[in-house]
N, C-alpha and C positions, 0 to 999 in steps of 0.2 A: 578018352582023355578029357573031354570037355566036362566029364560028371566028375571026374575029381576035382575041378579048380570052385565045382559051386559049393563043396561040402567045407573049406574052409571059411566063407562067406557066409554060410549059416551059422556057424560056430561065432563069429565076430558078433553078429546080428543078435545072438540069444545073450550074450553076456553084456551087452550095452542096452539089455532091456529094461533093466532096473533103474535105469540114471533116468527116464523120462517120466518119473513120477514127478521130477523138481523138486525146489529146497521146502522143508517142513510141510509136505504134503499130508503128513499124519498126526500136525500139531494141532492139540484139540481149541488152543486159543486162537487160529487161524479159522476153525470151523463157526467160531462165535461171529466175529464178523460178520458172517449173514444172516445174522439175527436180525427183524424188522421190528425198530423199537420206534412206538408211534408218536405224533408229534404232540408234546406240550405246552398246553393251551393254558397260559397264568391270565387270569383275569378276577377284577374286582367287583361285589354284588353291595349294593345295600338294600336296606328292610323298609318296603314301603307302605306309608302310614296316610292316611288323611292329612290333608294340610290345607292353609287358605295359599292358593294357586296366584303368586301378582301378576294380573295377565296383562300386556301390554300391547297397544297402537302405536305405531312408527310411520310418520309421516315427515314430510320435506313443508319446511312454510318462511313465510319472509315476516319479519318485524316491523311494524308499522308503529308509528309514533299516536297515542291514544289522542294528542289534540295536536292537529298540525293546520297551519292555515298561510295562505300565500296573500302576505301584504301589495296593497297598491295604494298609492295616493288616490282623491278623492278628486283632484285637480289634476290638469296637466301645465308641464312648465318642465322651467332650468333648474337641475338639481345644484343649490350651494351648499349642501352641507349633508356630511354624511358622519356618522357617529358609532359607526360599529361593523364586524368584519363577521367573514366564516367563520364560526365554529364559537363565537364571544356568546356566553349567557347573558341576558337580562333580565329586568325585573318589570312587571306590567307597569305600563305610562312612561316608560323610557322613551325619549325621545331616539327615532332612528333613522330620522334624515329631516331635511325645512326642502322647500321649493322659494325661488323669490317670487317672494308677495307682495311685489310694490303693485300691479296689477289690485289684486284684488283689495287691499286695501284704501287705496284711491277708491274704488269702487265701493267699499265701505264706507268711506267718509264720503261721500255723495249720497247713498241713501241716510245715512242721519241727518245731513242736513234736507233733505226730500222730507223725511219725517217726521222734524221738526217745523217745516214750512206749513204741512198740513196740519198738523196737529191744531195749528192757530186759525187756519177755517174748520175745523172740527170745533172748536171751541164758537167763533163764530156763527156757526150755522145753531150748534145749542142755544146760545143768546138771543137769536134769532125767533129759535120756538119758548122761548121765557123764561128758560133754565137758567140757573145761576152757575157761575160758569166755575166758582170755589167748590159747588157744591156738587161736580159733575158727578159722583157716584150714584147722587139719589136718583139718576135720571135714568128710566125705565130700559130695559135693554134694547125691545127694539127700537127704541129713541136714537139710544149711541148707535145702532146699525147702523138706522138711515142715515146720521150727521156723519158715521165715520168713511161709507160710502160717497155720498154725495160732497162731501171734502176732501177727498184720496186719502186720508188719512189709513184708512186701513189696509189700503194696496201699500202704500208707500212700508207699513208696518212690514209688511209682506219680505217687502224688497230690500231692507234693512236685518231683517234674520237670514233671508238670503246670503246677503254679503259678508254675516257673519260664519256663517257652516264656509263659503268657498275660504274664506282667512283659515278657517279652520283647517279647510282639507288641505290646503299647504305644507301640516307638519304631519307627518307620520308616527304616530307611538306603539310600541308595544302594547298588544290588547291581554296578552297573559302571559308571565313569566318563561320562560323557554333560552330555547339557542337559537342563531340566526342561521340561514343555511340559505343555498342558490344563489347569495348575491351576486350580479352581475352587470348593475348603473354602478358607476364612480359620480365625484363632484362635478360639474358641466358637463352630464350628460344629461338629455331631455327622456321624459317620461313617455312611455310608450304604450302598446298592448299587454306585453310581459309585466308579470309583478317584479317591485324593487324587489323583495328576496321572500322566502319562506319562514317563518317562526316554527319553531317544533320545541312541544314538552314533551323532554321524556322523563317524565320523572316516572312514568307508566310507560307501558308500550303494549299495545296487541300485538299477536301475532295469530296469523290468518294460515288456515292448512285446511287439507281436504281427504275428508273417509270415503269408503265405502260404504256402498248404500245399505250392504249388508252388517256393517261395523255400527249404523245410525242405535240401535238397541244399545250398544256397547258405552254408546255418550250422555250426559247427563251435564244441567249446568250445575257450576261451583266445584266440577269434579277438579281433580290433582292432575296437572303436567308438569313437565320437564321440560326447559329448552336449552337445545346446547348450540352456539354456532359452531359452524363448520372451521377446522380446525383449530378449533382449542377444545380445552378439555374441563372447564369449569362450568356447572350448568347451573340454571335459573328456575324456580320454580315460579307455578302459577296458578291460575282458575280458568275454566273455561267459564266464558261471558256470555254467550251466545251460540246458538244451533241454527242452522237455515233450515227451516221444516220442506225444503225441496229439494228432488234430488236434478242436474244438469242432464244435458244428453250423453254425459261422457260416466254416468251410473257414479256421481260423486257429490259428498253434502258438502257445503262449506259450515267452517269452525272456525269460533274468534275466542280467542284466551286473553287475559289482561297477567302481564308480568310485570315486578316491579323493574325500574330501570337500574341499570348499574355501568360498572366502568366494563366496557366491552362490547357493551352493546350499542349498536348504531341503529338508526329509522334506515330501513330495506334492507337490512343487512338479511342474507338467507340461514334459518338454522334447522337443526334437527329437530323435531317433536316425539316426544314420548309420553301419552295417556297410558295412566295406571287404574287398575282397578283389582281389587280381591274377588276372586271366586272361592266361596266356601266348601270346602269339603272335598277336592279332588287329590286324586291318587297321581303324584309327582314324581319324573321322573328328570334325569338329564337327558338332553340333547345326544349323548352319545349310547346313551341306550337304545335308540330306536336307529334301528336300520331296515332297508329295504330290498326284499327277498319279491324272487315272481312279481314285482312290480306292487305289495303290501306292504304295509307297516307291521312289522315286527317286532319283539322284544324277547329275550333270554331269560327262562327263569333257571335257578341255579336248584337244581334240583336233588332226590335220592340216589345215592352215587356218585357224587359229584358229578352229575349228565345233566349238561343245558340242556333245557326242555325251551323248544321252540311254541312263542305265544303270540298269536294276531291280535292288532291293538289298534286302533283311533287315534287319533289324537285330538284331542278335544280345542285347547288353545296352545296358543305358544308365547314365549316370551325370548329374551336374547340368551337366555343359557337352558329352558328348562319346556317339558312338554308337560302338560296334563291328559292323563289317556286314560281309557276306559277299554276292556275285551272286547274282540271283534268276535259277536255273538253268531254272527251270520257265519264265522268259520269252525262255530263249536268252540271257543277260547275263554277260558275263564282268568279273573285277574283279581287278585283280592289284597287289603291289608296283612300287610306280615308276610307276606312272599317275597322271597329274598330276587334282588333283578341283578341281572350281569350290567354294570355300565363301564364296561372299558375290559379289550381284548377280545372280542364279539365279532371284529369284523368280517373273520374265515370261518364263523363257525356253522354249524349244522347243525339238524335236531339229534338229539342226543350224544353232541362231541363228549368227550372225556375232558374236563377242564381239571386246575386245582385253585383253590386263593393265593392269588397273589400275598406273598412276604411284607408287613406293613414297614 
């Protein structure tokens, strides 16, 4: 009894064999899907040629005013009078403040009368030795010495130019055209240790930065910079003026540039430095050509077959978009004019990927 119930159960089991193939299990367009179709690589190559390479220095420097000088009176005293503020131009011999000089002028009109009092025993004492006292020039010079000594006349001379330099140092003028800067006496206030204010021409300005010791080759006076300050976007050019033939203990040379001045530019202000120079004849590439594989510099040449050819490279200098390179000999790598370079879609690839050009 029990062998009969399993022979229907076979019968059920053979006829629902067919249905577990599933739906279009014999479609040959289903079969293509497992096709492994490999990844493509668009990327753009140009044709490298000799070129003069603009190689650049980038440094951080602050701007310095080419003639700046911190005023002081020559006297001290009560400031009466002030004539000019932060940020006001002037013009050399401007007056730019008085001190009260009734002091030193009282003091002045005492030695003129001192040195008029002598002057009449100077004459005296000439008369004295037979000299004619109209005709004091013909009278030998160390004649007038001794007469001018032994009658105070010449101390008293002394004390009367004295009095006139302290009258002097009372007013303050502009010694060269510029702007006024740091003031910080007002009117009734007394003069101190501190200068009344600072003068600054800028109608120039240095600016002061620092290379590498290894960069020092690179510099040259009257060579070409750039300075731009720190945000904005307008630059200024200039000269280098000066090289310091020594290098610090921090392995750095200092450099002085002379810029003209303009509107934007302030004395201390910080900006960026950019020295340019040509190097002739190097083989030029972008910045996005070279990438770094096993810890070398690389570069893709676009080769037979469309097969990147992996090529070890130098880089000689750099600038802000572009490298100069030459083959890295020591890996066996050759690099020459007219070989076409991958610069852009490069980043995944390997030696001999399948690429095609990029669509322009």
């Amino acid at each position: 009894m029990r062998t009969n119930k399993i022979y229907p159960i076979l019968l059920a089991t053979i006829l629902l064999l067919p249905g577990c193939k599933g739906p279009n299990a014999s479609d040959p367009k289903d079969a293509s899907k497992l096709t492994y179709a490999p990844e493509l690589n668009e990327v753009e190559v140009i044709t490298l040629k000799r070129q003069s390479f603009p190689m650049q220095l980038v440094a951080n420097g602050k701007l310095v005013a080419s003639q700046r000088s911190s005023l002081y009176f020559r006297e001290s005293g009560q400031i009466v009078f002030v004539g000019v503020q932060n940020g006001m131009s002037v013009s050399k011999g401007t007056v730019l403040a008085r001190l009260d000089d009734s002091e030193q002028r009282s003091a002045l009109e005492n030695a003129r009368i001192e040195r008029e009092r002598t002057r009449l025993e100077y004459l005296d004492v000439l008369a004295g030795l037979g000299y004619a006292v109209a005709d004091s020039a013909s009278v030998p010079a160390e004649v007038r010495d001794r007469a001018g000594i032994r009658s105070g006349y010449s101390a008293a001379c002394n004390t009367y130019d004295k009095a006139q330099r302290a009258l002097a140092g009372t007013v303050l003028c502009a010694p060269f055209s510029g702007r006024v800067a740091d003031l910080q006496l007002k009117q009734w206030d007394r003069t101190g240790a501190d200068p009344f204010c600072t003068l600054i021409a800028d109608g120039t300005l240095d600016v002061t930065f620092s290379a590498l010791e290894s960069e020092y080759a690179f510099l040259e006076r009257e060579q070409r910079v750039r300075v731009t300050p720190f945000g904005q976007e307008r630059s200024f050019s200039g000269r280098i003026k000066s090289i310091n033939p020594t290098v610090d203990r921090n392995g750095q040379i200092a450099v002085t540039a002379t810029i003209p001045g303009g509107a934007g530019l302030l004395d201390g202000m910080n900006v960026r430095v950019v020295v340019d120079k040509d190097l002739p004849s190097q083989l030029v590439v972008p910045k996005s050509a070279v990438v770094i594989r096993d810890g070398l510099e690389v570069l893709f040449r676009y080769g037979e077959g469309n097969l990147a050819e992996w090529v070890y490279v130098h880089t000689l200098s750099a600038n802000s978009d572009s490298y100069a390179v030459t083959a890295n000999t020591d890996r066996g790598a050759t690099l020459s004019e007219g070989d076409r370079v991958i610069v852009s879609g490069n980043l995944n690839l390997a030696d001999g990927s399948h690429v095609v050009l990029k669509e322009e």
